[in-house]
C-alpha positions as CSV (number, residue, x, y, z in Angstrom):
1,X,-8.4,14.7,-15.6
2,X,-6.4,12.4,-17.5
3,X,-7.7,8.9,-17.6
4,X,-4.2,7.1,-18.0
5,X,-3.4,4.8,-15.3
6,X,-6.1,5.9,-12.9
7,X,-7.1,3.4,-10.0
8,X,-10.3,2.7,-8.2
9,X,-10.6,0.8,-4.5
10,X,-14.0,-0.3,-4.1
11,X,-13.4,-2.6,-1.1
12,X,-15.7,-4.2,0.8
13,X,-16.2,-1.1,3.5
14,X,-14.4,-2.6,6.9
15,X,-12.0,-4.7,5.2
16,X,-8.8,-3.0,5.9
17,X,-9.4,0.3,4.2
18,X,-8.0,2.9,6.0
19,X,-4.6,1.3,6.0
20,X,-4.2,0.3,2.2
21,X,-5.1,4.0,1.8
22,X,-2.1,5.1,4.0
23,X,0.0,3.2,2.2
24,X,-0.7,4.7,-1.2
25,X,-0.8,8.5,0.2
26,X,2.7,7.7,0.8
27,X,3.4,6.8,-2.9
28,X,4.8,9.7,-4.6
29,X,3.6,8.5,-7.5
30,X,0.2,8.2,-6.5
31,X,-2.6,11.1,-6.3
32,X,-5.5,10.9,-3.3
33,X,-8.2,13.6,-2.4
34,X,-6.8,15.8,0.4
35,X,-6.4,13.4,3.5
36,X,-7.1,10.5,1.6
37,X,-10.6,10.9,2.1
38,X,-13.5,9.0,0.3
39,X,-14.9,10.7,-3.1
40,X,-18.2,9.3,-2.9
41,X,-18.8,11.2,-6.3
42,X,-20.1,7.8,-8.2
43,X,-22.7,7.0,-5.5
44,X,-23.3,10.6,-3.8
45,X,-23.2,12.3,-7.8
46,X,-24.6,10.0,-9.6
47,X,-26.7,12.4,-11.8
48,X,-23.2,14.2,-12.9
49,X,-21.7,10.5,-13.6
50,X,-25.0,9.4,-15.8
51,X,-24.7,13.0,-18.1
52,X,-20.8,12.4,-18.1
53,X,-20.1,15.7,-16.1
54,X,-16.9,15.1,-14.4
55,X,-16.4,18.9,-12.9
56,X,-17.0,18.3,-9.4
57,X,-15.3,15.2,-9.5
58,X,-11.7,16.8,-10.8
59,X,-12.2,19.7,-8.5
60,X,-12.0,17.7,-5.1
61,X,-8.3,16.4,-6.8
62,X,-5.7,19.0,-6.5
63,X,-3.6,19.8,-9.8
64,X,-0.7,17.9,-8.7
65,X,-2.6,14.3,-7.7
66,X,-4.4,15.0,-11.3
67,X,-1.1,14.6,-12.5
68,X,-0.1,11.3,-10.9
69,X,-1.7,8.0,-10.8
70,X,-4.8,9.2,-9.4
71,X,-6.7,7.1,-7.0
72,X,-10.2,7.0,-5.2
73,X,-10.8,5.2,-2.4
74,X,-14.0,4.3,-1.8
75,X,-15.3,1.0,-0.5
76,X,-19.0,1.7,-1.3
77,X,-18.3,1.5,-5.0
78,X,-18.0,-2.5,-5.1
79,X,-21.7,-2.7,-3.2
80,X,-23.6,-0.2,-5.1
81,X,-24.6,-1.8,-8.4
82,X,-24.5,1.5,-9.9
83,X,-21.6,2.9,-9.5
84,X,-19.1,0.2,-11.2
85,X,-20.8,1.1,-14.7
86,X,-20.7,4.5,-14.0
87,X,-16.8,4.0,-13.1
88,X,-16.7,1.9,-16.3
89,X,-18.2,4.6,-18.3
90,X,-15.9,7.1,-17.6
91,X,-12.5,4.9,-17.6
92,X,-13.6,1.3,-19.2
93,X,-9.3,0.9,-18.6
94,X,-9.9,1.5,-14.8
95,X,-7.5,-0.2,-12.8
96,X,-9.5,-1.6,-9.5
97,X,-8.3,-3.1,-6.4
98,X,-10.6,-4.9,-4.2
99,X,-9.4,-6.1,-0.3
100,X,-12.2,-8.6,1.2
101,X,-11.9,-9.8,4.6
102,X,-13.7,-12.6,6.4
103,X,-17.2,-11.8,5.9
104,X,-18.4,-12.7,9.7
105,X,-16.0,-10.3,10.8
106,X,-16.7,-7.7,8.5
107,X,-20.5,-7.0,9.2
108,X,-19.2,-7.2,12.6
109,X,-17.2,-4.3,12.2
110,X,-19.3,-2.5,9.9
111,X,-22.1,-2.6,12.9
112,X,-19.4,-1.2,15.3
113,X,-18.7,1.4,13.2
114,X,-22.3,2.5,12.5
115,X,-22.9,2.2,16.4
116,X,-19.8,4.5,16.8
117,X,-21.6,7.0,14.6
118,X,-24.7,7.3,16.3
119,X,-26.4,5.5,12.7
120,X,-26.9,2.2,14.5
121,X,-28.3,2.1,17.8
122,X,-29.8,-1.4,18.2
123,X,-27.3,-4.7,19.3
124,X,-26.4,-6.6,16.2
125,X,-28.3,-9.4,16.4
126,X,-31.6,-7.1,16.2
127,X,-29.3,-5.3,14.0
128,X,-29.6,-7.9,11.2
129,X,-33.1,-8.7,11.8
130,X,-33.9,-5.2,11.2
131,X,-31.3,-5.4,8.1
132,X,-33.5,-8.4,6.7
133,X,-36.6,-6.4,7.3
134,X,-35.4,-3.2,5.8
135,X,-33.7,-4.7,2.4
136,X,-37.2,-6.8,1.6
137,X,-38.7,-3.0,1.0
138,X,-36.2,-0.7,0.6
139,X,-33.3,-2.5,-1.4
140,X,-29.3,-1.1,-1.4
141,X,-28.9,0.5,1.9
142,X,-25.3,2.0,3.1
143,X,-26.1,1.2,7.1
144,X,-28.6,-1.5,7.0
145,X,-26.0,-3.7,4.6
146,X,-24.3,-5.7,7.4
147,X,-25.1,-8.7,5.9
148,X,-25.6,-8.1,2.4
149,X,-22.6,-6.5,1.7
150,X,-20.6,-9.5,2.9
151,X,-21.8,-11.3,0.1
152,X,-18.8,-10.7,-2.0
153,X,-19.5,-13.1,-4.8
154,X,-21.8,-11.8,-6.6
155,X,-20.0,-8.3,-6.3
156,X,-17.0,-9.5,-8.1
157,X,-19.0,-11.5,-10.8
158,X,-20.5,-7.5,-11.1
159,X,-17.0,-6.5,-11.1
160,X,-15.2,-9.0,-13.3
161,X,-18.7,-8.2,-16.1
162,X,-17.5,-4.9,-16.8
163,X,-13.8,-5.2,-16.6
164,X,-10.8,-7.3,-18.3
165,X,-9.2,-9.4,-15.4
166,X,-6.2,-8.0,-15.8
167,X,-7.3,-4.3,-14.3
168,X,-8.7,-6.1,-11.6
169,X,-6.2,-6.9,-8.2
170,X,-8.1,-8.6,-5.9
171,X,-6.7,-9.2,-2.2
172,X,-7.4,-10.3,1.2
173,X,-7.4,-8.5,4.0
174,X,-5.3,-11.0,5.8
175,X,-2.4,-9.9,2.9
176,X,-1.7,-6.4,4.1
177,X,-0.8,-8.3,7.5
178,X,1.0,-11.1,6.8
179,X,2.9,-10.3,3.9
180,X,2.8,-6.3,4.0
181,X,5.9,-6.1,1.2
182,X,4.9,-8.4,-1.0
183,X,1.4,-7.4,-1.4
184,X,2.4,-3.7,-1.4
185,X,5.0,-4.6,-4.6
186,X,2.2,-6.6,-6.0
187,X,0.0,-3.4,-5.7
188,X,2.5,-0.9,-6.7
189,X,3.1,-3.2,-9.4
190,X,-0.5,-3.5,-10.8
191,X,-0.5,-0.1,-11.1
192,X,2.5,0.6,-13.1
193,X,4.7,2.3,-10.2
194,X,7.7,2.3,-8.4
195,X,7.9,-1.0,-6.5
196,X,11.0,0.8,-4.9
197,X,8.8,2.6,-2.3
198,X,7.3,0.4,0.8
199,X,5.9,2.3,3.2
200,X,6.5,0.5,6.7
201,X,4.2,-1.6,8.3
202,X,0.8,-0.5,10.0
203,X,-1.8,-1.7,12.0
204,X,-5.1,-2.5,10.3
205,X,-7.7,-1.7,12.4
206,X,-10.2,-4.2,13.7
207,X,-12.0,-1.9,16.2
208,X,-12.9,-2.1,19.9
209,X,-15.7,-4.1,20.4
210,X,-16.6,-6.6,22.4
211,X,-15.9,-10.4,21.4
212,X,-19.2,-11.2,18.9
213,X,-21.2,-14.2,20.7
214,X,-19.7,-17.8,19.4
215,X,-23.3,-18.9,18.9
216,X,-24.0,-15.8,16.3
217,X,-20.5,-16.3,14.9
218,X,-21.7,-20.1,13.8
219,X,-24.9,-19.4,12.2
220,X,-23.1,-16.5,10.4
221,X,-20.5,-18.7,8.8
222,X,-23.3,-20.5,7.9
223,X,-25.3,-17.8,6.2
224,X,-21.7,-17.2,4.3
225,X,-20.1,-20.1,3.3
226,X,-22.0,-21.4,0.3
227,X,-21.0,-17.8,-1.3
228,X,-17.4,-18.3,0.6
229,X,-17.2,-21.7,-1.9
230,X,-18.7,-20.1,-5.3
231,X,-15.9,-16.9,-4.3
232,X,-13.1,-19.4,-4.1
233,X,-14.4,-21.4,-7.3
234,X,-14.2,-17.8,-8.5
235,X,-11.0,-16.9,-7.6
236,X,-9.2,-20.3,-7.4
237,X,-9.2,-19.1,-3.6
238,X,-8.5,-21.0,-0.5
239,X,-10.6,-19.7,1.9
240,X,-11.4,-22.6,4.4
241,X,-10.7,-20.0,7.5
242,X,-13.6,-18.1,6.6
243,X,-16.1,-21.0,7.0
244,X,-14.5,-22.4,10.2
């Protein structure tokens, strides 16, 4: 596989995923798995990534997206503090792109989700008790993260540690919404392709759950928002929504 202009999405999982990865499928000048599917390889393989055997990983690509600016999308990578030095390792000219979305609403949606899978089966306040419980003993978990992984701040320091700021495009999930062309361009120009090529408008998905409880939703904020200041320190963000 050619490592010239290769891209990496490591989103926070829940933050608008499955729509930024519809609208690069339908670059032509961008290569994804079959379907658009998530890799996994730098979490799931990462035995092949530490001995630098990329096999597998090439083989899931088909010859034509090997070709293009190839892409993987897979939110997991941004949580897992392994995985951005193995993705470092074998491209240290990686180009990522991470989408973060109001951190109350995304371990909201990351709990749906795991519910819908049969991998969650308690209510989400006993949900996060369970979370705090399980992370004091067992560390990094891909379920039990509701909470954890909604602390994005010290993911990005991670991020911004092993790579140049300028391979890094960092979004919010509110963009792809509210301004769909202009953060496509901005996208499509990060990555050195056709800005020509704007896919039309989707819906991102917030899921069909019932409204989370207003008392849970305030002591949530308030979990997040000294992180939600040293992110926008960070970024030279204004994210004063996200700790209302």
């Amino acid at each position: 596989m050619s490592t010239h202009g290769q891209l990496r999405c490591c989103r926070g999982s829940k933050s608008g995923t499955t729509a930024l990865r519809s609208f690069l499928s339908q670059h032509p000048d961008i290569g994804l798995v079959d379907g658009g599917s998530e890799t996994h390889f730098f979490n799931k393989h990462s035995a092949a990534a530490a001995r630098k055997d990329y096999d597998l990983y090439h083989a899931m690509y088909t010859p034509q997206a090997l070709s293009l600016c190839t892409g993987d999308v897979t939110p997991i990578y941004l949580y897992r503090a392994d995985c951005l030095p193995a993705i470092q390792q074998y491209n240290p000219d990686m180009k990522l792109i991470v989408l973060l979305r109001n951190p109350v609403d995304r371990a909201y949606s990351h709990w749906g989700m795991e519910r819908k899978k049969k991998k969650e089966s308690r209510g989400f306040l006993p949900a996060l008790l369970h979370e705090a419980r399980y992370l004091r003993t067992h560390g990094q978990h891909p379920v039990y993260s509701y909470i954890q992984r909604s602390f994005y701040d010290a993911q990005i320091a991670r991020l911004h540690r092993l790579f140049p700021a300028e391979n890094c495009l960092i979004l919010r999930n509110e963009d792809l919404r509210n301004a769909h062309s202009a953060t496509l361009s901005k996208v499509f120009r990060f990555l050195g392709v056709s800005e020509m090529i704007q896919p039309a408008p989707a819906a991102v998905r917030t899921g069909s759950y019932a409204p989370m409880h207003p008392v849970i939703r305030r002591g949530l904020t308030a979990v997040f928002r000294k992180d939600i200041r040293r992110l926008e320190a960070r970024l030279n963000w204004d994210l004063s929504d996200w700790c209302r």
